[in-house]
N, C-alpha and C positions, 0 to 999 in steps of 0.2 A: 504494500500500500504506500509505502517512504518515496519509492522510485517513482509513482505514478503521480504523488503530488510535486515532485520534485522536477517530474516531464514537463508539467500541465504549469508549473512557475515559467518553466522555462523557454516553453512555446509561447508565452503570453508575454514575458518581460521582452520579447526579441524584437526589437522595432522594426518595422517594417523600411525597405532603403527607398530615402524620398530624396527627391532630385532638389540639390541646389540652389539653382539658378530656372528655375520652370522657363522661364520665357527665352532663355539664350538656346536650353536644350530643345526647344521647339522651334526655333530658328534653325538650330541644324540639324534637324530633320528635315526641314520645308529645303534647304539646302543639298541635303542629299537625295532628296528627290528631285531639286530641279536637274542637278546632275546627271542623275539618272532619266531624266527628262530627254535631257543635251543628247544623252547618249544613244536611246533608244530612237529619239528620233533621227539620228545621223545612222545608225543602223539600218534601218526601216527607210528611208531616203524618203522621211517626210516631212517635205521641204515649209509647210504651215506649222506642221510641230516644231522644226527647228528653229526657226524664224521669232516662233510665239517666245522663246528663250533668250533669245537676245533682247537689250536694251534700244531703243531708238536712233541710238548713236552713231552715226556715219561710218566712225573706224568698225563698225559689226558690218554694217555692206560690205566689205572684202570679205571677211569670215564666211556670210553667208553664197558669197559668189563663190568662193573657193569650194564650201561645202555643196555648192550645185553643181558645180563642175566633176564633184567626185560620183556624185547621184549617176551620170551623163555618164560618165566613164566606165563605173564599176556594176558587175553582175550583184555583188554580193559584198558588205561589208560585215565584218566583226571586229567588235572594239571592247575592250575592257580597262575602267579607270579603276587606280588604287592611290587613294586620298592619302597624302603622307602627311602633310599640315594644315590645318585651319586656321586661320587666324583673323579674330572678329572685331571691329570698331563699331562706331555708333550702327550705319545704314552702310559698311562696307565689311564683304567678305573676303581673303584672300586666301585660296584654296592650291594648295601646291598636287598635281598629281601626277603618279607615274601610270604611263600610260601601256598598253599594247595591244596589236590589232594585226588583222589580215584582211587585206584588198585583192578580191577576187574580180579579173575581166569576163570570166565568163564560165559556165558551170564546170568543165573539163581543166576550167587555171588552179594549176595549185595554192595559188596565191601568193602575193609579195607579204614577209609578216616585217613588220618595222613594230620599232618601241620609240617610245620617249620621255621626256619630263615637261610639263605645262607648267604655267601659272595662269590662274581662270580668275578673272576678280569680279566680284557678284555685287550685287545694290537690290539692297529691300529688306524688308522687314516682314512683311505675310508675303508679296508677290517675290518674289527670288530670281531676279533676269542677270545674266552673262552681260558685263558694261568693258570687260577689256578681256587680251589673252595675250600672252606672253610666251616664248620659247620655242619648243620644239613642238607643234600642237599636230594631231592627228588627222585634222580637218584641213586639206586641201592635197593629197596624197598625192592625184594627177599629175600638181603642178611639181610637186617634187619628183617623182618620178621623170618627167620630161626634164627636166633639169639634169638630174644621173645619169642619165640615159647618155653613151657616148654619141657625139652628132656623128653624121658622116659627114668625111672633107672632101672636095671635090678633088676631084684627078686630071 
């Protein structure tokens, strides 16, 4: 009978784990799904879903022309992001991630696999929109690709 009152203290004294900060840890949720937003819609080469991710801002028209260009090119994308750092201000997110992926031209391409490292910087607080991107970014393959690609020299 000692052990069972001594269970019954002890399932009861054990607090339950409450979160913090509620409203920053709700923020990076609504974060990690715009992420996952980004992502799925550049998979899926859906050019409104990606689009609805980005901010208004003019320097995202490249991103987004880059990221049509891949839609145009490629059979098949796979992409997968791993969040290494977050780092949070008032209404600004800075999301550091490693990336990797394979861009397929057509169902028989084995595909080109490339990796990289981003920085994605986010704005908002409920709505969570892509305002800038930095480094080595996933989104625009094509154009890297035609760039590696040795040219031929004329003879």
């Amino acid at each position: 009978m000692g052990w069972l009152l001594l269970l019954t203290i002890l399932v009861a004294g054990c607090p339950s784990k409450t979160i913090q900060y509620p409203a920053e840890h709700e923020r990076l949720l609504r974060l990690d799904q715009a992420l996952e937003s980004l992502r799925t819609a550049y998979e899926h080469k859906d050019r409104v879903g990606f689009r609805s991710m980005l901010s208004p801002l003019a320097q995202m028209d490249e991103l987004q022309r880059q990221a049509e260009m891949d839609f145009e090119m490629f059979h098949a994308i796979a992409l997968e992001f791993r969040i290494e750092r977050v780092m949070l201000a008032k209404d600004d997110l800075d999301v550091l991630v490693n990336w990797q992926g394979i861009w397929k031209r057509n169902a028989n391409d084995t595909g080109t696999r490339q990796r990289g490292h981003a920085r994605l910087q986010w704005v908002g607080t409920q709505a969570i929109l892509l305002r800038e991107a930095q480094g080595d970014l996933p989104f625009g393959m094509q154009t890297k690709q035609m760039l590696s690609e040795p040219s031929s020299s004329p003879q």
